[in-house]
C-alpha positions as CSV (number, residue, x, y, z in Angstrom):
1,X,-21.1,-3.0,103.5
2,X,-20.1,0.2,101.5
3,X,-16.4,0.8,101.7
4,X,-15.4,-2.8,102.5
5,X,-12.9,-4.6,100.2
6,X,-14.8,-7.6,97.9
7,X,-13.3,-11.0,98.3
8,X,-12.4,-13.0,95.0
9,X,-13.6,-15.5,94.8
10,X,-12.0,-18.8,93.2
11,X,-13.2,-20.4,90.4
12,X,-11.0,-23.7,89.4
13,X,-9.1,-23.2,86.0
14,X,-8.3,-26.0,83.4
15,X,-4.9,-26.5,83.6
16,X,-2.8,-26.8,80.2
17,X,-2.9,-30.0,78.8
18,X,0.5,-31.9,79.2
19,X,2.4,-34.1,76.9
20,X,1.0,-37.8,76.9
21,X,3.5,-40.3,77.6
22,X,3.4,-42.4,74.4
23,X,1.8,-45.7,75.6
24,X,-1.4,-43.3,77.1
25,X,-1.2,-42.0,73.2
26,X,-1.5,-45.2,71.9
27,X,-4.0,-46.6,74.7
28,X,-6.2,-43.8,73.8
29,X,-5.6,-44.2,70.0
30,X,-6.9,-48.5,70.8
31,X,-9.7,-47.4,73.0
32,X,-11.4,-44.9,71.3
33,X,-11.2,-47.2,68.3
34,X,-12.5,-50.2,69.8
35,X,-15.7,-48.2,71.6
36,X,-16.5,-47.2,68.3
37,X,-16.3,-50.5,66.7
38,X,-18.4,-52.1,69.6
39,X,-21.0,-49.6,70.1
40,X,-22.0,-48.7,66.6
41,X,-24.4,-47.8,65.4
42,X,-24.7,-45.7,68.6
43,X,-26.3,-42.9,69.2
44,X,-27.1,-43.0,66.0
45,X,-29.2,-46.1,66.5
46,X,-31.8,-43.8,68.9
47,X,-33.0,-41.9,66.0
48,X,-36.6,-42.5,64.9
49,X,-36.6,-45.7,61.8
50,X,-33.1,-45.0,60.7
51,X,-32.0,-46.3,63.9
52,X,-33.9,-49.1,63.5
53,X,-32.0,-50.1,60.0
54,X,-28.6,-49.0,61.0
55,X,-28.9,-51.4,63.8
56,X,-30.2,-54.5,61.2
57,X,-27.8,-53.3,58.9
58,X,-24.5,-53.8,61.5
59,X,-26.2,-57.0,62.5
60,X,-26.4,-58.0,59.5
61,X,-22.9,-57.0,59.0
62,X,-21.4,-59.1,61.7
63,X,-24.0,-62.3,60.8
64,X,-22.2,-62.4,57.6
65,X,-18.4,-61.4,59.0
66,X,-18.6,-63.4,62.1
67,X,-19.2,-67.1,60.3
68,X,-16.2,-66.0,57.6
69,X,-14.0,-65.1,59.7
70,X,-14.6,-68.6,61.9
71,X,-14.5,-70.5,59.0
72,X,-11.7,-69.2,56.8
73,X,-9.6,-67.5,59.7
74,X,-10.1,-69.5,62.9
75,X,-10.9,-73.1,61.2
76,X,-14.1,-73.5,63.7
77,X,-15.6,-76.9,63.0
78,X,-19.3,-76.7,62.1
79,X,-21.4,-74.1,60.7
80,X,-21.7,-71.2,63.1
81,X,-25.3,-70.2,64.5
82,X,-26.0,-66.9,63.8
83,X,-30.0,-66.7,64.3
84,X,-31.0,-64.8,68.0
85,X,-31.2,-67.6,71.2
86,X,-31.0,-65.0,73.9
87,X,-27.4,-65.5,74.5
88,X,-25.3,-62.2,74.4
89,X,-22.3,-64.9,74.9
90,X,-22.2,-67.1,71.3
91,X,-19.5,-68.1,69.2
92,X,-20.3,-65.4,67.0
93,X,-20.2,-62.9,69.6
94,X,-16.7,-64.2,70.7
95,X,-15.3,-63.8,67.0
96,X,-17.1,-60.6,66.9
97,X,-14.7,-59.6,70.1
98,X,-12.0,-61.1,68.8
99,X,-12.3,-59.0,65.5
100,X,-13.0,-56.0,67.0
101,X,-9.6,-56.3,69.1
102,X,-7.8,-56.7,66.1
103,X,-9.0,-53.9,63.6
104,X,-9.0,-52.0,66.9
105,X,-5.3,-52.6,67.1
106,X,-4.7,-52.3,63.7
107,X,-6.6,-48.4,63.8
108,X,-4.2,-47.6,67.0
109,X,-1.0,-48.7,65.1
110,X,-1.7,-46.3,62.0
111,X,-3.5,-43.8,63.8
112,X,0.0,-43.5,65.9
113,X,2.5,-43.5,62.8
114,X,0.2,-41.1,61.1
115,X,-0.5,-39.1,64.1
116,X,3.2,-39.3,65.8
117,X,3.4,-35.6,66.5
118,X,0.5,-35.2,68.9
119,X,1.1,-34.7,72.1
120,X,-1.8,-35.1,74.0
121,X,-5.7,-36.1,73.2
122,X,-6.9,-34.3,76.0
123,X,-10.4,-32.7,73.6
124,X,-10.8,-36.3,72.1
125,X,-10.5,-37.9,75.1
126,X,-13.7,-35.6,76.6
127,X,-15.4,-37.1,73.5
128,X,-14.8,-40.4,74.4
129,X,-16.2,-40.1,77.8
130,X,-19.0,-38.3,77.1
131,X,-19.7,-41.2,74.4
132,X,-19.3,-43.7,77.1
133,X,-21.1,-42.1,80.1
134,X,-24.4,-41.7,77.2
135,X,-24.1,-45.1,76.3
136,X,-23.3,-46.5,79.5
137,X,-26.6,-43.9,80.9
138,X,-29.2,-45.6,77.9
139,X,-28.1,-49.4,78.7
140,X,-28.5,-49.1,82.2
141,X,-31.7,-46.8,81.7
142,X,-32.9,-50.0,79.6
143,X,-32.3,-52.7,82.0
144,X,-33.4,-50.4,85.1
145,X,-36.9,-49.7,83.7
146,X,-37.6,-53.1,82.8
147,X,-37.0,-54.0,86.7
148,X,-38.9,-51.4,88.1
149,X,-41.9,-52.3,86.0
150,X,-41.4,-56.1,86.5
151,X,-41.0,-57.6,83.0
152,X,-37.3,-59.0,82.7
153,X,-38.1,-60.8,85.8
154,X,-41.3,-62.8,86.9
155,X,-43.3,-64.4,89.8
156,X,-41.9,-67.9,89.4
157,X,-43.9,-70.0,86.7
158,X,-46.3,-73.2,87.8
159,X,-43.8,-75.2,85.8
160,X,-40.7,-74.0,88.4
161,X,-42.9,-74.8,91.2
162,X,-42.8,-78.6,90.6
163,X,-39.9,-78.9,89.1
164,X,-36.9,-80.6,91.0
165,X,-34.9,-78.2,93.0
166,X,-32.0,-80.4,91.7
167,X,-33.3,-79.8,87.8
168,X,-33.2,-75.8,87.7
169,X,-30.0,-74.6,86.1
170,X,-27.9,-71.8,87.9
171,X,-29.0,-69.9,85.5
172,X,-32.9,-70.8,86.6
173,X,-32.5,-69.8,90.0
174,X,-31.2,-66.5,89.7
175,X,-34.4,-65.9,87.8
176,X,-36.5,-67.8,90.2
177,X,-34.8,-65.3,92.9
178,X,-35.2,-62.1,91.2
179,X,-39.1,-62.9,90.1
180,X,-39.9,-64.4,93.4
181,X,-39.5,-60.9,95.2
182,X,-41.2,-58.5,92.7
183,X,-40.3,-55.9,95.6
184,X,-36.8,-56.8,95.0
185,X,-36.8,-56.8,91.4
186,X,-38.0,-52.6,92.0
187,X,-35.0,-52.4,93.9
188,X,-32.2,-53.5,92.2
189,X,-34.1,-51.6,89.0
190,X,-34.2,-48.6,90.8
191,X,-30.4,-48.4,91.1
192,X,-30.0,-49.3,87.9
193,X,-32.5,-46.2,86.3
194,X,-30.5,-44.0,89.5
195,X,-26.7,-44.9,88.0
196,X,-28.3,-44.0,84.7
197,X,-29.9,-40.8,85.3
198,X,-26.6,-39.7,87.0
199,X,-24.2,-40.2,84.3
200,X,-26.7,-38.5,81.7
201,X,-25.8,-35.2,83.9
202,X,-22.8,-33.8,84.1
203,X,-22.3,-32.3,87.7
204,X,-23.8,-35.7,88.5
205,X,-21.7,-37.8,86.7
206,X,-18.7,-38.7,88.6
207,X,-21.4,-40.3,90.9
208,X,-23.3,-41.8,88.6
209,X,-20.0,-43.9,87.2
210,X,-19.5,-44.8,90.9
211,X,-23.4,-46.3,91.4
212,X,-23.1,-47.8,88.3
213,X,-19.6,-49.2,89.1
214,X,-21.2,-50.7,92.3
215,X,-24.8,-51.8,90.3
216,X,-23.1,-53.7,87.7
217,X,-20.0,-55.6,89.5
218,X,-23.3,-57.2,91.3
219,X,-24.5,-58.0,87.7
220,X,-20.9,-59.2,86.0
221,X,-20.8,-61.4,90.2
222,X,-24.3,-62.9,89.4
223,X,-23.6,-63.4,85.4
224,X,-20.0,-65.4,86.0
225,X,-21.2,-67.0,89.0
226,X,-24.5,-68.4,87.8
227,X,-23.6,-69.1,84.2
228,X,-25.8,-65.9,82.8
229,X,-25.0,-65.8,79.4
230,X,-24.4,-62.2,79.4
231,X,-20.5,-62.3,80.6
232,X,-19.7,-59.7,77.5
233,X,-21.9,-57.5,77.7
234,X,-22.1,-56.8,81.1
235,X,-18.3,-57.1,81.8
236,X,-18.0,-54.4,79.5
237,X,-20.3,-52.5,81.5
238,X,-18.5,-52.4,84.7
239,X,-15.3,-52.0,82.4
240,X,-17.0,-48.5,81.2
241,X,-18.1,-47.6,84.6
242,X,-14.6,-48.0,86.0
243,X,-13.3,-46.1,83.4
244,X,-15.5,-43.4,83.8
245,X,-14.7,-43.3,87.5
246,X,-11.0,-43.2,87.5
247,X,-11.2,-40.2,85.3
248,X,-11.8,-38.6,88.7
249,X,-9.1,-41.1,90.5
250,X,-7.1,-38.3,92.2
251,X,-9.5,-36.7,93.8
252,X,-11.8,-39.8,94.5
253,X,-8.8,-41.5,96.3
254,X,-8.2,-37.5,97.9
255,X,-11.1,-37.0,99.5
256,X,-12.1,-40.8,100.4
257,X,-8.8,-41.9,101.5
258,X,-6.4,-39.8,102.2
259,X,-9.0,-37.2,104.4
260,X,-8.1,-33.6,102.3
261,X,-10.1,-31.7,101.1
262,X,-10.6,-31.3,97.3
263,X,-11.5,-28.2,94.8
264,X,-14.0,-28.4,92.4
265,X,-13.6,-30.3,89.5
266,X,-12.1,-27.5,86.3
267,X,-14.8,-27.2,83.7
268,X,-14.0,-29.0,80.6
269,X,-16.4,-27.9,78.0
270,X,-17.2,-29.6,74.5
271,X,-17.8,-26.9,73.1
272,X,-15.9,-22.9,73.7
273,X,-19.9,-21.1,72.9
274,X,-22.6,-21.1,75.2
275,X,-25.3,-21.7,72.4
276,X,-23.1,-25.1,71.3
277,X,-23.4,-26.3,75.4
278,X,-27.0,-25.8,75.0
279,X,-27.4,-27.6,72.1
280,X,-25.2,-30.4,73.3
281,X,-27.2,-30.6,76.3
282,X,-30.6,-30.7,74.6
283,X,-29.1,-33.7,72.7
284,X,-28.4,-35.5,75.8
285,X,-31.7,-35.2,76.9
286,X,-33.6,-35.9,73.8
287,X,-31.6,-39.1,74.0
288,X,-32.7,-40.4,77.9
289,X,-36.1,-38.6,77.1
290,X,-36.7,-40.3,74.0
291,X,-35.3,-43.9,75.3
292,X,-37.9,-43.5,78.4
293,X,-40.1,-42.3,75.8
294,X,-40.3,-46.0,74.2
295,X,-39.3,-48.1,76.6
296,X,-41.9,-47.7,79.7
297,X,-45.0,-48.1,77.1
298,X,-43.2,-51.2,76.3
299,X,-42.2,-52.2,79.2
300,X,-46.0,-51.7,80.7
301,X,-47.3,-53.1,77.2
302,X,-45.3,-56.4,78.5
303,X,-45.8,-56.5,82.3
304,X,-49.1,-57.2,80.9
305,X,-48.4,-59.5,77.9
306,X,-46.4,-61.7,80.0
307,X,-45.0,-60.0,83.3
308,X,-46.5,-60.2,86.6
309,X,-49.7,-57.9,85.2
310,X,-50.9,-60.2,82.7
311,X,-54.6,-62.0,82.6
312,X,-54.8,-65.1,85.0
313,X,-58.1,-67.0,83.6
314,X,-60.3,-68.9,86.0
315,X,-58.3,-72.5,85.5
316,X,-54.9,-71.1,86.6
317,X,-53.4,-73.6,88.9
318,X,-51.7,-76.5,89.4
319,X,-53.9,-79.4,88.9
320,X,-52.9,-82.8,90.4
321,X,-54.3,-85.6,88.8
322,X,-56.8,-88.0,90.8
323,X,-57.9,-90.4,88.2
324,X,-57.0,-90.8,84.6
325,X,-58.7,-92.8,81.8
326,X,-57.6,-93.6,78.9
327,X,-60.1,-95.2,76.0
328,X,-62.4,-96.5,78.9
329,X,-59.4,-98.1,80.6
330,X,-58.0,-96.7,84.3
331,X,-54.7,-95.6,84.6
332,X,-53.0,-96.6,87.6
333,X,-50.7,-94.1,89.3
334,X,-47.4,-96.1,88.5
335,X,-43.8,-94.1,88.0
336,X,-43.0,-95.9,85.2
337,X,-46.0,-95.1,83.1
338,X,-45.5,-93.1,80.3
339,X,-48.6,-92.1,79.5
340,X,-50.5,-91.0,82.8
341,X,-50.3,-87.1,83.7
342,X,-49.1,-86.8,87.6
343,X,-50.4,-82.9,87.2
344,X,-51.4,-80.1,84.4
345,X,-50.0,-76.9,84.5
346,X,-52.2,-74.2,83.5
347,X,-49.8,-70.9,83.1
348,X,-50.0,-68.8,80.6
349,X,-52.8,-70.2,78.8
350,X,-53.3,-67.2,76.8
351,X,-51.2,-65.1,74.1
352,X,-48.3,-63.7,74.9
353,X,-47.0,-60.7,72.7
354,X,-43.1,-60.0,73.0
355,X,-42.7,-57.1,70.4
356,X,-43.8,-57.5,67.0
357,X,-44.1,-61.4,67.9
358,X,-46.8,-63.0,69.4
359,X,-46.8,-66.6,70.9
360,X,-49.3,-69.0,71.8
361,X,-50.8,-69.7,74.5
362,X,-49.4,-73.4,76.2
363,X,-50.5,-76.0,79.2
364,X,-47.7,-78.3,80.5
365,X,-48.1,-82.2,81.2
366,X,-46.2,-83.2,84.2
367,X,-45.8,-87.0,83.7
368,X,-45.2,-89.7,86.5
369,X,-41.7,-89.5,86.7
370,X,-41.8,-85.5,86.9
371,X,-41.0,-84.9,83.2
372,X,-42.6,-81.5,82.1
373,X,-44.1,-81.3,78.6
374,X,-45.1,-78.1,77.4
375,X,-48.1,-77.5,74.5
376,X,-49.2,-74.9,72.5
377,X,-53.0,-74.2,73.1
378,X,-55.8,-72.2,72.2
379,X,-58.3,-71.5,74.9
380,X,-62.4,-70.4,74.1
381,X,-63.3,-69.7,77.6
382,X,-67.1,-69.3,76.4
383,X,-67.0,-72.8,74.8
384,X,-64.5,-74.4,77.9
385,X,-62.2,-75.7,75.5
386,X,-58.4,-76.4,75.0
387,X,-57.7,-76.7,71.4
388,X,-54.4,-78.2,70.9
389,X,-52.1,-77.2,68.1
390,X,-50.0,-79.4,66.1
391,X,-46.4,-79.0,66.7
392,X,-44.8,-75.9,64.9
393,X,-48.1,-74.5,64.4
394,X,-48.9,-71.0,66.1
395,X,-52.5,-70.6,65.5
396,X,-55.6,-72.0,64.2
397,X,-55.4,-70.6,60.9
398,X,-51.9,-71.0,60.1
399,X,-52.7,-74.5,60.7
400,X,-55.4,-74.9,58.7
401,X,-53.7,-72.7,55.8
402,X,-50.6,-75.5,56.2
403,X,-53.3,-78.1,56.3
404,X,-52.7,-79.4,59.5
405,X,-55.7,-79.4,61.6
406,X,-56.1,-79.3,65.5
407,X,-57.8,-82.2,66.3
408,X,-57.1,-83.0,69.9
409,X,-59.7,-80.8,72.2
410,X,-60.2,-80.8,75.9
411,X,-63.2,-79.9,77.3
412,X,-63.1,-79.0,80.8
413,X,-65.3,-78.4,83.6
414,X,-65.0,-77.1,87.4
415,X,-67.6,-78.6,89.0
416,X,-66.8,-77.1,92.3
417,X,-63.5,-74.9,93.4
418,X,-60.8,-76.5,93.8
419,X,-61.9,-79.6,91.6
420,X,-61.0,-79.6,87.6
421,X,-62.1,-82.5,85.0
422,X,-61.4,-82.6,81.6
423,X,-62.3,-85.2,78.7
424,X,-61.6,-85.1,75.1
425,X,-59.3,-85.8,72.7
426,X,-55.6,-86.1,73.3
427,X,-52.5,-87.4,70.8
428,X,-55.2,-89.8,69.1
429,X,-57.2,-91.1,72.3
430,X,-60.2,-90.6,74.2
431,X,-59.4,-89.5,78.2
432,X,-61.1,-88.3,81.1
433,X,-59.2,-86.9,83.8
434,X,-60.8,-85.8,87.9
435,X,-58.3,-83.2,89.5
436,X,-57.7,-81.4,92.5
437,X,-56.3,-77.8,92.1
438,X,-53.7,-77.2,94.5
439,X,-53.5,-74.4,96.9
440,X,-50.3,-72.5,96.0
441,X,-50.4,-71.0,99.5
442,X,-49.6,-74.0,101.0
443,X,-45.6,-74.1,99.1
444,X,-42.9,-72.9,101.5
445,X,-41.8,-70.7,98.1
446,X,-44.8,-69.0,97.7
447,X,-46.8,-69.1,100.9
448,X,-43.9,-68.1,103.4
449,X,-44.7,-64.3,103.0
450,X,-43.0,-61.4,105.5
451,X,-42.8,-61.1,109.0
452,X,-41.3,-58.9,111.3
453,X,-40.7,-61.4,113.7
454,X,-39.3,-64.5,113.8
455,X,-38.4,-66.5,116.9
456,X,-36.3,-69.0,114.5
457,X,-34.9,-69.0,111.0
458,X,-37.5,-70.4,108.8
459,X,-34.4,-72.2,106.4
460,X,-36.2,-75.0,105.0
């Protein structure tokens, strides 16, 4: 109203930055260092082809460090492996910390004697987290969009389903427990991609560190617990996450625990212009947009390639062997023969494409006394043939160019559903095999389904 007094408003103010206590100086000094060190090339590593290099160019790097350092510094017996297996937890990646640690340490030693009058780091220390909480965003953008389109994990295979409970490794049955539940899967990749989103805003990013906190101590449980060999990685995760969240400690611990209320948090700006914030910000979001940008056409490309969306062709199943001849002569059904099939597997019978490399298509030979023996096909659904490859081989012209031809070829035939035959040629001999597909429905695993109600626990 006209005459009344205006009430000022609060806005919180930055207060002035204090003196460090010298160990926080020097922890500062080894932190910073060592995120640098461990996640370079980052961000440069998102830019269009030159990312690309600078990442095979640090690989690279540590593939030639790594076995030098083991050899010459830590007297490792054997020659270190330094090819990709799909293990983020190698010896090379363990000398790769332990390096890191050290030049880490080193920096943070000369960085303090030649830095001794600083008091604080408080503008450096902004740029640390923002480095983090974008780094920490991408990674769990990554791993959250490959859940919620189901890729990373998969309906179990035919090959798990008759496998011995007892044979799966730890590692196996967290997959076989993620994949089984495709529903599931969405989930826990829906708090990833949430945790990610969050920390790649800033008035969201205090809760962002916290989901994430809670998303990837899960992870780090699962990973130690069931012998994932992703214990680095993912540890470091959660150790980022932490970190990020206890840069808001005192008021977290505030307003959760101690029942007060709490200001705003004080601005801290990057940068003192409004046209540099912009900027900044358009950077941040060029980097989620452009990582969303290439990973869900992958991620689709694969659900279909080899995720839950691919191409199931009409012999899919599991097919348990009835009769089995071999040159004219009847197989009994005995456990200790070696040559008889107890059941053929018939997966993913066609080509798989993961990235710029494409695999074979493969049927698997469960023998008598349950061993599982997996071979690379080709399949001519017009013809109804499997063309076997030779061993190494990864398609009928590269083994014809190495002058190794295919000369084992099944021909099959389904002379009524749920019966399967095939005859032909296999590892030098002439067979002819009756089967009975089996009806998946009818496996606790993948028949059980969801109910609403249930009178007892169906534990089985």
């Amino acid at each position: 109203m006209p005459g009344e007094p205006r009430v000022a408003t609060s806005q919180p103010t930055l207060p002035p930055a204090t003196t460090w206590h010298p160990l926080h100086r020097f922890g500062f000094r080894f932190l910073a260092a060592y995120f640098l060190l461990y996640a370079l090339p980052f961000p440069l590593d998102q830019l269009p082809w030159l990312g690309s290099k600078l990442s095979e160019w640090v690989d690279a790097f540590w593939k030639m460090l790594g076995p030098w350092v083991g050899s010459h510094v830590l007297r490792l017996d054997g020659e270190m492996f330094v090819g990709p297996t799909g293990s983020g937890d190698t010896t090379l990646d363990y000398v790769k910390l332990l390096v890191m640690v050290v030049v880490a340490l080193t920096a943070a030693v000369a960085w303090s004697v030649a830095d001794r009058k600083r008091r604080h780091y408080d503008r450096a220390a902004r740029w640390l987290a923002v480095g983090c909480r974008y780094y920490l965003a991408l990674v769990l953008l990554s791993y959250g969009l490959v859940k919620v389109i189901p890729t990373q994990f998969s309906l179990p295979t035919l090959q798990r389903l008759v496998q011995s409970f007892g044979d799966a490794s730890p590692m196996g049955m967290v997959w076989t427990f993620m994949g089984l539940s495709p529903a599931y899967t969405i989930f826990s990749g829906l708090a990833e991609t949430l945790g990610g989103l969050l920390l790649a805003f800033r008035p969201t990013r205090t809760l962002g560190a916290l989901v994430a906190a809670g998303v990837m101590t899960n992870v780090v449980a699962l990973n130690f617990f069931y012998d994932v060999p992703v214990k680095l990685f993912s540890s470091h995760l959660l150790a980022m996450a932490i970190a990020l969240s206890l840069l808001e400690a005192r008021r977290l611990v505030a307003f959760f625990l101690l029942n007060r209320a709490v200001e705003p948090a004080a601005p801290r700006h990057l940068f003192a212009s409004r046209q540099a914030r912009l900027l900044g910000r358009a950077v941040g979001a060029w980097l989620v947009g452009s990582l969303m940008y290439s990973t869900i056409p992958q991620a689709w490309k694969n659900y279909h390639s080899f995720g839950n969306g691919r191409e199931r062709p009409a012999i899919w199943g599991i097919h348990d062997v009835e009769t089995f001849v071999i040159d004219g002569e009847p197989i009994p059904p005995l456990l200790t023969d070696e040559t008889r099939w107890r059941a053929l597997l018939i997966d993913r019978v066609l080509p798989m494409t993961f990235g710029s490399f494409e695999r074979p298509g493969s049927i698997s030979t469960q023998q008598m006394d349950g061993t599982i023996t997996h071979h690379a096909v080709v399949l001519d659904e017009a013809a109804r043939t499997l063309t076997i490859l030779p061993r190494g081989q990864m398609s009928l012209e590269a083994a014809e160019e190495a002058g190794s031809e295919a000369t084992d070829i099944l021909r099959y035939v389904q002379p009524q559903p749920g019966r399967f035959e095939v005859r032909g040629t296999w590892q030098g001999h002439e067979i002819e095999v009756t089967m009975t597909t089996r009806d998946l429905s009818s496996l606790e695993l993948t028949g059980r389904g969801f109910h609403w109600i249930s009178e007892y626990p169906h534990n089985r």
